[in-house]
Wavefront OBJ file of the C-alpha trace (Angstrom):
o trace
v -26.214 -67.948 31.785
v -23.803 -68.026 34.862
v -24.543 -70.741 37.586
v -21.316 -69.907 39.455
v -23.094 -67.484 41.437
v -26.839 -69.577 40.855
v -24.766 -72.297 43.051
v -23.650 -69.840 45.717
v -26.731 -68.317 46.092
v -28.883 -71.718 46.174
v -26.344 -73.100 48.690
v -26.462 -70.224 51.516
v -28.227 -71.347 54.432
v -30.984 -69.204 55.602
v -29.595 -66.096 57.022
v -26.259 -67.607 56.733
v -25.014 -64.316 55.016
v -26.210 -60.971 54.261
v -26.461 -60.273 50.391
v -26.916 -56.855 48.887
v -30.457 -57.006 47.892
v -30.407 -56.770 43.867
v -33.290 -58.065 43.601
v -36.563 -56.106 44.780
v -40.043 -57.229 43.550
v -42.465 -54.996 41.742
v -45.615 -54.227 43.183
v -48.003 -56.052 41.388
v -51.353 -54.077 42.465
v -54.985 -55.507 42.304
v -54.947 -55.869 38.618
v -51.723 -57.941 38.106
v -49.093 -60.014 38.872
v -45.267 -59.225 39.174
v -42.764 -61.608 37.539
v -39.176 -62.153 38.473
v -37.213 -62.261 35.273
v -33.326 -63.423 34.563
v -34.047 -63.367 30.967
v -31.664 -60.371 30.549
v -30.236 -61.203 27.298
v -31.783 -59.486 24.448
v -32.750 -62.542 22.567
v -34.850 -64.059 25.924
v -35.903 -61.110 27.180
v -37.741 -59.339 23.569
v -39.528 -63.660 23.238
v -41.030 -63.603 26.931
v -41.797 -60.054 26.414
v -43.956 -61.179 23.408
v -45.554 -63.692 25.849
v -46.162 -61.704 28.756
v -48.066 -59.201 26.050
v -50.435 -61.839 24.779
v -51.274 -63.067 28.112
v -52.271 -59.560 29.332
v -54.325 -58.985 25.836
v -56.065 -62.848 26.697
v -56.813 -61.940 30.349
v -57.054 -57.853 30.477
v -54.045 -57.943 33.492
v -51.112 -56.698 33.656
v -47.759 -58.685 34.192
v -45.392 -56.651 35.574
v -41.916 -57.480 34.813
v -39.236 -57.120 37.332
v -35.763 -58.420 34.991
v -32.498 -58.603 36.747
v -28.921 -59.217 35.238
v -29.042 -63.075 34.877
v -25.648 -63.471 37.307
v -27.272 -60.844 40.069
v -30.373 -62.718 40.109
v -28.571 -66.563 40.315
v -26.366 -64.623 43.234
v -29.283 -63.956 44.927
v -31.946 -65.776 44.635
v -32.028 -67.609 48.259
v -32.351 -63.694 49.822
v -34.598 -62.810 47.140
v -37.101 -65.904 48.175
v -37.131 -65.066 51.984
v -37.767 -61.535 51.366
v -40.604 -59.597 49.466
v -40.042 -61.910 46.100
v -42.628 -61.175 43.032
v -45.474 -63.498 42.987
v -43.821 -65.472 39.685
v -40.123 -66.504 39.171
v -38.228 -68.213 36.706
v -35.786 -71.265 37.918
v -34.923 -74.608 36.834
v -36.300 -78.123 37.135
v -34.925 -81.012 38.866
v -32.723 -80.448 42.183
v -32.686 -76.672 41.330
v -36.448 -76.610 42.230
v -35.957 -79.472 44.857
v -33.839 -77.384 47.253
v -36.310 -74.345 47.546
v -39.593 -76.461 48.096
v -37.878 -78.463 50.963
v -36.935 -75.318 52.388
v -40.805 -74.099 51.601
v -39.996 -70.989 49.921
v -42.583 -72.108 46.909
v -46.380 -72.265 46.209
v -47.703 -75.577 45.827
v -49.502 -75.918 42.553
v -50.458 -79.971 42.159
v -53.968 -78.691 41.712
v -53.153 -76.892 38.946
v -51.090 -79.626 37.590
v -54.211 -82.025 37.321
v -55.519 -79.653 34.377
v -51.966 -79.396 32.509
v -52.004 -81.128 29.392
v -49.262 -82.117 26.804
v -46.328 -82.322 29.360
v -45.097 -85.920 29.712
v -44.377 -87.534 32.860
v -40.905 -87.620 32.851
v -41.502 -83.510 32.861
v -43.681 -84.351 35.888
v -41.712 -85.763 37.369
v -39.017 -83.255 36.964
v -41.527 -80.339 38.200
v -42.136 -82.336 41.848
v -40.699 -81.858 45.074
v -39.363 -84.558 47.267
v -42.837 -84.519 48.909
v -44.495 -85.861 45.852
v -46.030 -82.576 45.226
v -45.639 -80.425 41.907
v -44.176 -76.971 41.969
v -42.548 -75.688 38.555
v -44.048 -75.281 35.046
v -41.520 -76.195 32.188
v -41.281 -73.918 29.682
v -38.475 -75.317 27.604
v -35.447 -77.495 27.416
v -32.194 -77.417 25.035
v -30.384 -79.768 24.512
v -26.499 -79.722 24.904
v -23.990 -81.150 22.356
v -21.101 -80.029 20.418
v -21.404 -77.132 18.186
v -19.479 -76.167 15.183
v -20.492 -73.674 11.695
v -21.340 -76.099 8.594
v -19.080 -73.819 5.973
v -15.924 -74.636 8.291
v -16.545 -77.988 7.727
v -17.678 -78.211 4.380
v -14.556 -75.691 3.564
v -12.169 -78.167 5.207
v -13.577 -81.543 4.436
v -13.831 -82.496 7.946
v -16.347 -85.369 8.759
v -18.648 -85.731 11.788
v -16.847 -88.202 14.216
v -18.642 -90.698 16.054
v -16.379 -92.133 18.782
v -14.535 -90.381 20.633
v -11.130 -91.565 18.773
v -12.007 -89.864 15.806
v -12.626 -86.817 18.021
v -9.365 -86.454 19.218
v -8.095 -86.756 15.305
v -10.081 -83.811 13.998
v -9.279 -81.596 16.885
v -5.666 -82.591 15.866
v -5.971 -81.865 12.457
v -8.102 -78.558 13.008
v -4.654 -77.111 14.992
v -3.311 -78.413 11.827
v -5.560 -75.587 10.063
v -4.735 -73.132 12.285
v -8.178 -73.284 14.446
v -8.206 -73.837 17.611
v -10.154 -76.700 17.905
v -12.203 -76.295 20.851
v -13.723 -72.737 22.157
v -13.737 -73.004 25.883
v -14.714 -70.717 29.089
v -15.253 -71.206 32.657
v -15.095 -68.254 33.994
v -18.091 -68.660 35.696
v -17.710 -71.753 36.509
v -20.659 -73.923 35.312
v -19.449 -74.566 31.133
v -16.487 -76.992 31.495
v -19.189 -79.287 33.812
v -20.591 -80.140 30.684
v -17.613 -81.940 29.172
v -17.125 -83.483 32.487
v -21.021 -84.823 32.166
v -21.000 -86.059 28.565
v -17.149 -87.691 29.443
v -18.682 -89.386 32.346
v -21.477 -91.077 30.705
v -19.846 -91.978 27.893
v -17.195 -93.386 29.583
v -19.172 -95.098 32.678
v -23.088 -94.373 31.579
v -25.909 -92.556 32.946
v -26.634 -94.455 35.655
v -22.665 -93.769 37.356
v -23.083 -90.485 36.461
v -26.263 -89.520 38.199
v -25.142 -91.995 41.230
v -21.970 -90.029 41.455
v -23.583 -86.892 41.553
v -25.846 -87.920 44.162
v -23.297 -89.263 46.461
v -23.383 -93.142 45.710
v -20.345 -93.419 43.922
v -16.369 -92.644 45.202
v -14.865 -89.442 43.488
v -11.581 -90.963 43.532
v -12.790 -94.738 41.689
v -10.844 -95.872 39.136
v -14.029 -94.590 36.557
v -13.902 -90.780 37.545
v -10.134 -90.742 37.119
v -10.489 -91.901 33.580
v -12.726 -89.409 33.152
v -10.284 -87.103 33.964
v -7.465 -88.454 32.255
v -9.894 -88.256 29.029
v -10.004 -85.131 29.354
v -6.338 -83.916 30.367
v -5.806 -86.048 26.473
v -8.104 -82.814 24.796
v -7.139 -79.836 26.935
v -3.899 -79.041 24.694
v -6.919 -78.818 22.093
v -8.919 -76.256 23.751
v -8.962 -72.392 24.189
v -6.055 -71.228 26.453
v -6.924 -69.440 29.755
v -10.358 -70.962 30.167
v -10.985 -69.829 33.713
v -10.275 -66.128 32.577
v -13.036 -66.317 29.030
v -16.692 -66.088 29.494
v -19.017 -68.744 27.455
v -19.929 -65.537 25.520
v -16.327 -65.152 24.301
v -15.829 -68.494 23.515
v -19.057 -68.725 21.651
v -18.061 -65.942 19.808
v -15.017 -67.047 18.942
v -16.639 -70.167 17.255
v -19.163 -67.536 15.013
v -15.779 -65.928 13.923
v -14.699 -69.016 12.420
v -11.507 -68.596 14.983
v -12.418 -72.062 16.706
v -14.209 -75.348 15.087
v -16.039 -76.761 17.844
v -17.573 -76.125 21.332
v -19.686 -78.164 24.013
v -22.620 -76.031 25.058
v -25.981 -75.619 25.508
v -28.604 -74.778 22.717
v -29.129 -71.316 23.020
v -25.088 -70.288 23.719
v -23.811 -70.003 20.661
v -27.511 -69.273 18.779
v -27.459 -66.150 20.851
v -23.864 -65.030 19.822
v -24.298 -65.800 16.329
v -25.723 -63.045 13.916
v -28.955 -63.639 12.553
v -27.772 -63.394 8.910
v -24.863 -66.438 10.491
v -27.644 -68.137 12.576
v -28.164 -71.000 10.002
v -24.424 -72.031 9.492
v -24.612 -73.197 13.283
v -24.811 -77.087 13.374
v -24.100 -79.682 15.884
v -23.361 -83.367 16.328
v -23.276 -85.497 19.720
v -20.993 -86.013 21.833
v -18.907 -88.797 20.589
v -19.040 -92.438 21.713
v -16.172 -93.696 24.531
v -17.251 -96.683 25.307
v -19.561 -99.321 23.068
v -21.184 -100.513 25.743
v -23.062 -96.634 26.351
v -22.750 -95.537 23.094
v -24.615 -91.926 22.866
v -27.578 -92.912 25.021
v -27.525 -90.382 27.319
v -28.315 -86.753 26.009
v -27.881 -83.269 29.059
v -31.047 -81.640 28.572
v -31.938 -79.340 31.222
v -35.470 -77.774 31.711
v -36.206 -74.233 32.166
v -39.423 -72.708 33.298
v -42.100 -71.033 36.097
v -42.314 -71.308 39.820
v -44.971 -69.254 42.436
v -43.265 -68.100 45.390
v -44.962 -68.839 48.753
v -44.906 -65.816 49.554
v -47.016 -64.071 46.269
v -49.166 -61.255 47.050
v -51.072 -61.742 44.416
v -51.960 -65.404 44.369
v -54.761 -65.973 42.199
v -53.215 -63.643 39.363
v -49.989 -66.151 39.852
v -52.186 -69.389 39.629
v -53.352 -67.424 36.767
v -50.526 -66.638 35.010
v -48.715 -70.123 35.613
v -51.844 -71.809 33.801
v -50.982 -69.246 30.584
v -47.804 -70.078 30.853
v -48.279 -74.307 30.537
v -50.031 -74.131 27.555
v -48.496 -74.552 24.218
v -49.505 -70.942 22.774
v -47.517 -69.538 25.121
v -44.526 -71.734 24.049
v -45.496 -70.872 20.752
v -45.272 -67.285 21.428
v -41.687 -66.993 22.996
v -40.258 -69.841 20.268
v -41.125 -67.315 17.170
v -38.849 -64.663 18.657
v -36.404 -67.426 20.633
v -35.650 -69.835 18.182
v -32.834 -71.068 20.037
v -35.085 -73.343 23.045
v -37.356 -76.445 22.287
v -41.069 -76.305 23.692
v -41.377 -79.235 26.320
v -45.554 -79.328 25.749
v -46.421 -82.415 23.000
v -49.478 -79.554 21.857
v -46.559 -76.799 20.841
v -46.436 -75.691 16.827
v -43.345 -77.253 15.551
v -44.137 -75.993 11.601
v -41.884 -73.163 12.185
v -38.837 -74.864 13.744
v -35.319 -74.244 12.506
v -33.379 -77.420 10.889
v -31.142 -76.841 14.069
v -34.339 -76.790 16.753
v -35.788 -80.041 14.646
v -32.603 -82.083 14.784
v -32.313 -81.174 18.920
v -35.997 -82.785 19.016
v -34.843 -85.182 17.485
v -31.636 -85.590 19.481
v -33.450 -85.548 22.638
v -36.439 -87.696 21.903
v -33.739 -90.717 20.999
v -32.049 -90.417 23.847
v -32.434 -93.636 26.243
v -31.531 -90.865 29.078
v -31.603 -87.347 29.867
v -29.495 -85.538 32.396
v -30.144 -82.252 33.687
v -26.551 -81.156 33.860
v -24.103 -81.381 36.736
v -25.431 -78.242 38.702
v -29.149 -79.662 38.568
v -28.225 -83.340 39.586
v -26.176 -82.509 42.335
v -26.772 -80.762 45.963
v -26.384 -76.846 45.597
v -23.545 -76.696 48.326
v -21.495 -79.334 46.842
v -21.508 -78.002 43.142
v -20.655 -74.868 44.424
v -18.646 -75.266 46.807
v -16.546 -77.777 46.060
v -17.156 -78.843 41.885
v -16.533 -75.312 40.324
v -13.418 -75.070 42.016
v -12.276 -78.655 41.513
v -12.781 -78.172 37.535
v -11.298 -74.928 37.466
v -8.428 -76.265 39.701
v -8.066 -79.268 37.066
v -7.689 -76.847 34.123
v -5.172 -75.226 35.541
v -3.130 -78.530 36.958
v -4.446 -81.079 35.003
v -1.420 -83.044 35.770
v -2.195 -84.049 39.644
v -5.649 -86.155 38.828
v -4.877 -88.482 42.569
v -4.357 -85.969 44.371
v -7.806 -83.422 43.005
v -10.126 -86.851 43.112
v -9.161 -87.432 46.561
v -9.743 -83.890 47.589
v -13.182 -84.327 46.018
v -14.261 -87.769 47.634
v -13.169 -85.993 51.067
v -15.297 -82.995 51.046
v -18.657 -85.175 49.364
v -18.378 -87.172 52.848
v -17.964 -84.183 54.909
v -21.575 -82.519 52.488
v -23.311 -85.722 52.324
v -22.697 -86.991 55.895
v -24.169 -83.386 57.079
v -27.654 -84.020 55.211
l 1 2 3 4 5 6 7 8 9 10 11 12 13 14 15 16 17 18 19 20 21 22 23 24 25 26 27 28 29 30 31 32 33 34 35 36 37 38 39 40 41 42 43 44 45 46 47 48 49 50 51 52 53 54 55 56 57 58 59 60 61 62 63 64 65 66 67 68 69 70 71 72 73 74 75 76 77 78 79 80 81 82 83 84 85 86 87 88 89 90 91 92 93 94 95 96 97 98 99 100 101 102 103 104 105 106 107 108 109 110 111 112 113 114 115 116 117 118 119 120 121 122 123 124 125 126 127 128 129 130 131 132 133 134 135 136 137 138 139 140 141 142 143 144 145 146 147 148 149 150 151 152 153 154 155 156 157 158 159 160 161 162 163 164 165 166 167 168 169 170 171 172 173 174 175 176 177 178 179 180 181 182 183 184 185 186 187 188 189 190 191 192 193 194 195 196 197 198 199 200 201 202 203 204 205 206 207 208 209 210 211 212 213 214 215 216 217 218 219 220 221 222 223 224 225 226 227 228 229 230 231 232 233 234 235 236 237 238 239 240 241 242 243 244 245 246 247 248 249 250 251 252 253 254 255 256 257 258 259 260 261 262 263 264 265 266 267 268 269 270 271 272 273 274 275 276 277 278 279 280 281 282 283 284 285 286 287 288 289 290 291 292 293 294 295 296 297 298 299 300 301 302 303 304 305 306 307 308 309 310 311 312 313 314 315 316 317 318 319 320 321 322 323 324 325 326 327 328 329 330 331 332 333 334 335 336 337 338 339 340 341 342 343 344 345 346 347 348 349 350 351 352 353 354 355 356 357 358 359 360 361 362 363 364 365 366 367 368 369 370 371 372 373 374 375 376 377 378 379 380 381 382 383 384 385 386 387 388 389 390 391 392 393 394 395 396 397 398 399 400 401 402 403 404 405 406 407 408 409 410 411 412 413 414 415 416 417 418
């Protein structure tokens, strides 16, 4: 997915600028609801296809799909909202949904919420505005971690490292091979902020991290700038030209045994890799920095529903979003996605993949769970000032003073503006 363009269009001000409209909503008619879709990828879109199809079998209505390329949907989802939006969308959890509730582009649905069952209250708590009242419905989460194809290291005899020392010594010893050790792209901006995430709260923890991102903590601290400096000691390591390769490419590159290793999310590389390939994909966690932290904190972000305020069809929506929370319709999109983990306790985890058990199990150790840098941050400043810093950092890495200080300057100007 690209957030690049999720960021810019989350962080225009009402009216602020005039979009091309991409996105138009279907007209959902008296006998169902339309459903804004960024599940453009084959892999997504054929598993909530499956889902939408038992849920007009169950109810005799029809769901009318309205998909949009993934990026052209993130760009403009703020016009999309304050237009003639379909009556469902998909979005994130966390700050994602935060910003468009307080701006009351979304349908309250607590009421609905007090009949959910099997989602946990840290998933509640995710799916609530700043008003206290709940607005998404999780679908799934994945988890992210570093990714790498079991035959390359069984061929090589390379061992799963566990701090971050031991890192640093395989990726030096897979150039050795001739691999490039890490498959990396940014070009849309959002990937390399989850290196920066797991760096941070391995070096500092989860609770700097998430105070950083919020505004509590100084950009240019002595912490952030190891962070950086941590990183500057593995970019020789990774894919040249990262700000030119999408996370496809680089995903790809890892499935052709090119590259041994790559932080992402999940469903990245499952959804590059061939289906034949699809079990040779394995990951570990990202590798302990500092004792103290060890590898409590796992990025997990949530994916799922929202109603827009301004739904035509409401009661089809309400409808629709109470389908959607229970765990047969998690069930249904998992058999044809199996690269996503249900987020409802009641979903059928007898067919899971090895790789979707061991992210359960990944995630349900975890002490703490982040969203990712994007979600635990305001809109405007991850756009506006975070992709460009990153991007700016792999091309100079050299000049860490000088892009931490440029950083802490514009968070004041951001967070002093409200």
């Amino acid at each position: 997915m690209s957030r690049r363009t999720l960021l810019r269009g989350a962080a225009l001000g009402a009216g602020a600028v005039a979009l091309p409209s991409l996105l138009a909503a279907c007209d959902s008619g008296p006998s169902g609801v339309s459903l804004g879709s960024n599940a453009s990828d084959a892999v997504p879109k054929k598993a909530f296809a499956a889902a939408f199809a038992a849920y007009e079998k169950k109810s005799k209505k029809t769901v009318k799909v309205n998909t949009v390329n993934h990026e052209n949907f993130q760009e403009n989802i703020n016009r999309y909202l304050q237009g003639t939006p379909d009556d469902v969308f998909m979005w994130f959890a966390g700050n994602r949904m935060q910003y468009f509730a307080q701006k009351g582009l979304l349908a309250d649905i607590s009421d609905l919420w007090q009949h959910f069952g099997g989602f946990s209250d840290a998933l509640k708590k995710q799916s609530t505005g700043a008003d206290g009242k709940q607005y998404f419905v999780p679908y799934y989460y994945y988890p992210w971690a570093v990714f790498h194809r079991k035959s390359v290291f069984q061929e090589k005899g390379y061992e799963i490292p566990k701090t971050f020392d031991e890192y640093r010594a395989l990726a030096k010893r897979m150039q050795r091979d001739g691999l490039v050790p890490f498959a990396f792209g940014d070009k849309d901006g959002w990937p390399a902020m989850g290196t920066f995430d797991y760096l941070d709260m391995r070096a500092n923890g989860y609770d700097f991290h998430i105070a950083l991102l919020s505004g509590r903590k100084s950009w240019n601290s002595p912490q952030v700038k190891q962070v950086f400096d941590l990183w500057r000691g593995l970019l020789p390591y990774h894919q040249k030209g990262a700000n030119g390769r999408t996370w496809q490419e680089a995903a790809q590159s890892l499935a052709q045994k090119k590259a041994g290793m790559t932080v992402l999310g999940l469903p990245h590389p499952g959804q590059q890799f061939a289906a034949a390939d699809r079990d040779d994909l394995d990951f570990f966690p990202f590798p302990e920095i500092d004792s103290a932290f060890g590898r409590d904190a796992v990025e997990a972000p949530v994916d799922g529903f929202l109603m827009s305020k301004k739904a035509r069809d409401k009661s089809g929506a309400r409808e629709l979003l109470t389908y959607l929370a229970t765990p047969a319709a998690e069930d249904i999109y998992l058999a044809s996605d199996p690269n996503n983990i249900a987020v409802n306790s009641g979903a059928d985890t007898s067919a899971y993949t090895p790789l979707q058990k061991k992210a359960v199990q990944l995630v349900s150790g975890a002490r703490q769970i982040s969203q990712f840098m994007d979600r635990d941050t305001r809109p405007d400043f991850a756009s506006t000032v975070l992709i460009q810093a990153i991007q700016q950092f792999l091309n100079r890495p050299d000049d860490i003073d000088g892009l931490v200080n440029d950083i802490e300057r514009q968070k004041k100007q951001i967070f002093a503006a409200g």
